[in-house]
N, C-alpha and C positions, 0 to 999 in steps of 0.2 A: 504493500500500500504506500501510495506516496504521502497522504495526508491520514494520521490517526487520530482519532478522539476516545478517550480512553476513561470513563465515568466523567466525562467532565461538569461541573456545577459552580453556580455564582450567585452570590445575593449583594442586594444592593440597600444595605444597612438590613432591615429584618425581614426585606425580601427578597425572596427565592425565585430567579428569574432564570435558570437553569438548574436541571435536575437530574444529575448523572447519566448525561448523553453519550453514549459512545458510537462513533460512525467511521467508518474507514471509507476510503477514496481512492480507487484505484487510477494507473497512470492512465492519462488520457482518458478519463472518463469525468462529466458533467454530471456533478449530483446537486438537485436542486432540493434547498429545506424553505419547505413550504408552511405556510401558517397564517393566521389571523394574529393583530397587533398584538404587543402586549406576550407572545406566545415565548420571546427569548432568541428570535431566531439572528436578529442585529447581531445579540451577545455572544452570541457562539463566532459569527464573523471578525468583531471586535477584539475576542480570545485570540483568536488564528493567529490574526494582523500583529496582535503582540501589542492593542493598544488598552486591554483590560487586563488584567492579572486574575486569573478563577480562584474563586475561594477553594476548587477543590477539582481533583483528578490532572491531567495529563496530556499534552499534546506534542505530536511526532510528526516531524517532514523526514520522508525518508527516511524513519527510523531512526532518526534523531531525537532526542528530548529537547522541545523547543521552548517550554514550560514559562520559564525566568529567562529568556532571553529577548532583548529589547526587540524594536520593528525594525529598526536598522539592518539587526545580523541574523534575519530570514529572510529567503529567497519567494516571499510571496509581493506579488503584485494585486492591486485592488484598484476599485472603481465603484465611487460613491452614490447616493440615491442623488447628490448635486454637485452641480460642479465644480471643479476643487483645480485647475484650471488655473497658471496664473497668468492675471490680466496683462502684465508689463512684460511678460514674453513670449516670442514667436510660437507658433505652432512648432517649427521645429527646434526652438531653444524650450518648451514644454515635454515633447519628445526625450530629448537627450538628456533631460535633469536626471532621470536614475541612472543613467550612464555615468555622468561626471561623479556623481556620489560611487560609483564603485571603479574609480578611475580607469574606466575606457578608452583607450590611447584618444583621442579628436579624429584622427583618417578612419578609425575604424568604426568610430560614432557615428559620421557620417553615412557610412553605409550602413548603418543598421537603421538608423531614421527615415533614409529612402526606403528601406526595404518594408519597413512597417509604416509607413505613409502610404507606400501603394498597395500594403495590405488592404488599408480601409479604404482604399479609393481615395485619398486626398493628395495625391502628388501633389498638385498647382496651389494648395493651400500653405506651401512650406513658408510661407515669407507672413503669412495675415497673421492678425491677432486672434484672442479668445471672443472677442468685441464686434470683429467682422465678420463671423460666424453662427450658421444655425441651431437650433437644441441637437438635431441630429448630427452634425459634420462636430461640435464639442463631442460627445458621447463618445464617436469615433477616434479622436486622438486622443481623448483621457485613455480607450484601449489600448491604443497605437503604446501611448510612454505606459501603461502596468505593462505590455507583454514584453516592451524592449529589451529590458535587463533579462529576459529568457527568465522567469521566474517557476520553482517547484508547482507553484497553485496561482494560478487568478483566482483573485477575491469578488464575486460581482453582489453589492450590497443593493437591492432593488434599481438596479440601474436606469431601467426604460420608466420607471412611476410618472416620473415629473416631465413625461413627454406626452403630448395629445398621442391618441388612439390610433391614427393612420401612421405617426412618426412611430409607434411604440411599435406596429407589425413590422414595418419596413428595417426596424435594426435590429427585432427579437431574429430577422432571417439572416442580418449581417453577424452578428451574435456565432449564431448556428452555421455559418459560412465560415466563420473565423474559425471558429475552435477547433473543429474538423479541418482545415487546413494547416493551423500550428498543433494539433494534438496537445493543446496543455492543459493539464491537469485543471479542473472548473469545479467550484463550490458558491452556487447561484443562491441566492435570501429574494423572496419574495413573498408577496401574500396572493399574485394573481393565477389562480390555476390554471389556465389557459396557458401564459406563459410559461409555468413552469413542466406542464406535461408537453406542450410543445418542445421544447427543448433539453428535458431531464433525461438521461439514462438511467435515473434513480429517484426516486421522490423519497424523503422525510419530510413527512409531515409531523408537526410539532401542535402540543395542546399544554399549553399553561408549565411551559416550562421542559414537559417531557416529549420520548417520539412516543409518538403513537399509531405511526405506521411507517414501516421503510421496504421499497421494494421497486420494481419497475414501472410507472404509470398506468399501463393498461392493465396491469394484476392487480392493482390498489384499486383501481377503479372499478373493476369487477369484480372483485372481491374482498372489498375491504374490511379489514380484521377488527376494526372497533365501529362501533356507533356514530363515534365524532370522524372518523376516516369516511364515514358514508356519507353522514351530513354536508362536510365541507367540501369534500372533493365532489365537486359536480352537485346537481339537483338528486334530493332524493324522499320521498315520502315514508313518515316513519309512521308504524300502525302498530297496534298493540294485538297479541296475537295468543293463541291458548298453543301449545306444544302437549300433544300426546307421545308417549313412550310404543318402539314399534321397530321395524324393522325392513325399510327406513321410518323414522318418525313423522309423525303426522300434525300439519298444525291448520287452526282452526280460527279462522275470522268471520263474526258475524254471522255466525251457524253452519259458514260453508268450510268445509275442509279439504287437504290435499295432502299426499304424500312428497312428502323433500326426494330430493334426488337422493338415490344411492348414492353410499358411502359417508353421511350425514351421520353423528353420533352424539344422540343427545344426551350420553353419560345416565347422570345423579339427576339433571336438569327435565325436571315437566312443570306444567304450570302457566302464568302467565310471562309470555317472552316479548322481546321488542322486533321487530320486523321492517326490513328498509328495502323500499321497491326505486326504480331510477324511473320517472315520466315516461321517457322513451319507450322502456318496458311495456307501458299499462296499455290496452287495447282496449276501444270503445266500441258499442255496437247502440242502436237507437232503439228503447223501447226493451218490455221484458221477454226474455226467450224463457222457453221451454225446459231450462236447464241442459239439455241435450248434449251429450261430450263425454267422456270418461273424467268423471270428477274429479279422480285421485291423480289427474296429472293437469289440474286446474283449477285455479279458484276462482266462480263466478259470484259476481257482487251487484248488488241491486243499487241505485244512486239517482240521483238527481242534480242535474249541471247546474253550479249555483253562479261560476262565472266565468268568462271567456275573455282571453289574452291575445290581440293578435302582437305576435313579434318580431313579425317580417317572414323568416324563414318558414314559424311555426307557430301553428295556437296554440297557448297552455291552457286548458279547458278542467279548471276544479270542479271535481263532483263530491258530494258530499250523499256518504255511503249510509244505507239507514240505521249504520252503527253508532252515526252520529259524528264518526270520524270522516276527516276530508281530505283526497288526494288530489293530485294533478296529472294528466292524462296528455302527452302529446300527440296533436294530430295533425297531418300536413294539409290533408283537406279542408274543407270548409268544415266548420267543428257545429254540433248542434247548439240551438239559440239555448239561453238561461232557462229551466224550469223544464227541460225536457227529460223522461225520464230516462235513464242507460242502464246499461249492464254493463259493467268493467270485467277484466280477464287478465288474468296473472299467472303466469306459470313459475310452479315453484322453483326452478333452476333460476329464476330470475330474483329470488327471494334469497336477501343476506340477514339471518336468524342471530340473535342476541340472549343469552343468560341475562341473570340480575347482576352478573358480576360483567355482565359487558364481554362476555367471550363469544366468539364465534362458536354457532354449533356445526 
């Protein structure tokens, strides 16, 4: 591993803003720690960079204990949620500043500033200031001078946040163009899931200090191991649900029941359980059917559309089930008007079941 984090924890007077994280990062891989404010994910960045001190655990570049050692004598490069950019010199006297701090002959500075100038596309910018430049063409050289010094890890601390929406995709793809053509090792901090399943080889998601889920994007997504991993990552409709003991188990909402896919193991666990369906999931039909189906590989729901979303792409059409609970139902078609009655349809492979202890069953 190039980058290790090894129980590491921090509070900030009597609070606990990191909670014995440990994450490894292998070379050339993009691990992005995802999370809602407040969650710790700065502090762990902070840690790295060598500009927090952890109240507790461990941190390794290459197998180094980097722990007590200042930001100076680490090999990480970073780039901030703003810019940090100085005003009084060139784009390429910005460039070469980590160079000169690790005395880079000047001939050989030089070529390393073209070279990563025209990484990001800015040849013709070497002469202008930070002043005559747009949010995106900064973004681009603040990359340009962290990756010059060839650093163990780029740090990228919410970088695209403070950019409008059309700038934010256009450099999440130069982002993803970069990294893949210098292979350096990437530890991405954001809280926008989009951005960071777009471009994670790894997702840690972080909840009030701890992970609470780490794995590949599209695993987390479809099958995410906690409740809050459901919640946050993407949309997802949480129903409260009865769990029968069985072989596979059997769980039961609103009188209808269904058999979990084989290999589901509801242990010790029966009773009232949590349940997290994704919109996309949820299938709508107009009106009540006949129930007609193999039940045990379905769960039909009786509801009432109480209101319709158009989003551009897709309507989100909540119905509200006569359990009194309410989901939301994607549909790309024309979606039925308010007060129409449905039947919803859920297959239980699409169903991620929860303990009271918040475990996957």
């Amino acid at each position: 591993m190039i980058l290790e984090l090894d129980d590491l924890t921090h509070r900030y007077g009597d609070e606990l803003a990191v909670d014995g994280v440990s994450i490894g990062v292998g070379a050339g891989e993009l691990v992005a720690v995802l999370g809602p404010s407040g969650c710790g994910k700065t502090t762990i960045v902070q840690a790295v960079a060598g500009h927090v001190q952890p109240s507790g655990g461990r941190i390794r570049l290459r197998g180094a204990d980097v722990t007590d050692d200042p930001p100076e004598a680490r090999q990480v490069g970073i780039v901030f949620q703003h810019s940090t950019l100085f005003p009084h010199l060139t784009v390429e006297e910005n460039v070469e500043y980590g160079l000169k701090a690790r005395d880079v002959p000047p001939g050989h500075r030089e070529e390393v500033v073209t070279r990563f100038l025209e990484l990001v596309d800015l040849p013709e910018q070497r002469e202008a200031y930070p002043s005559e430049l747009s949010g995106g063409q900064k973004r681009r050289v603040e990359l340009a001078r962290a990756l010059a010094p060839e650093p163990d890890v780029l740090l990228l601390d919410e970088p695209l946040s403070a950019l409008d929406r059309s700038l934010r995709v256009g450099l999440r793809e130069e982002i993803a163009r970069i990294q893949a053509e210098t292979g350096v090792t990437t530890l991405l901090v954001t809280h926008d899931q989009e951005e960071a399943m777009s471009l994670a080889d790894r997702l840690v998601v972080m909840d009030d200090g701890r992970v609470a889920g780490i794995g590949p994007p599209r695993e987390l997504y479809e099958s995410p191991p906690t409740p809050f991993v459901a919640s946050f990552l993407g949309r997802s409709n949480a129903l409260s649900a009865t769990l029968a003991d069985g072989t596979p188990p059997t769980i039961e909402i609103g009188g209808e029941s269904a058999r979990l896919p084989e290999g589901c193991e509801p242990g010790t666990v029966t009773g009232t359980v949590d349940c997290h369906v994704r919109p996309e999931d949820v299938t709508m039909t107009v009106g009540v059917t006949d129930g007609s189906g193999d039940e045990d590989d379905v769960l039909s729901l009786q509801g009432v559309v109480r209101r319709v979303a158009d989003v551009g792409r897709r309507y989100d059409v909540t119905v509200e089930l006569e359990t009194g609970a309410e989901l939301v139902a994607e549909r790309a078609a024309r979606p039925p008007e308010r007060g129409t009655r449905v039947e919803v349809r859920i297959r239980p492979a699409d169903v991620a079941v929860f303990d009271s202890e918040n475990e996957r069953v």
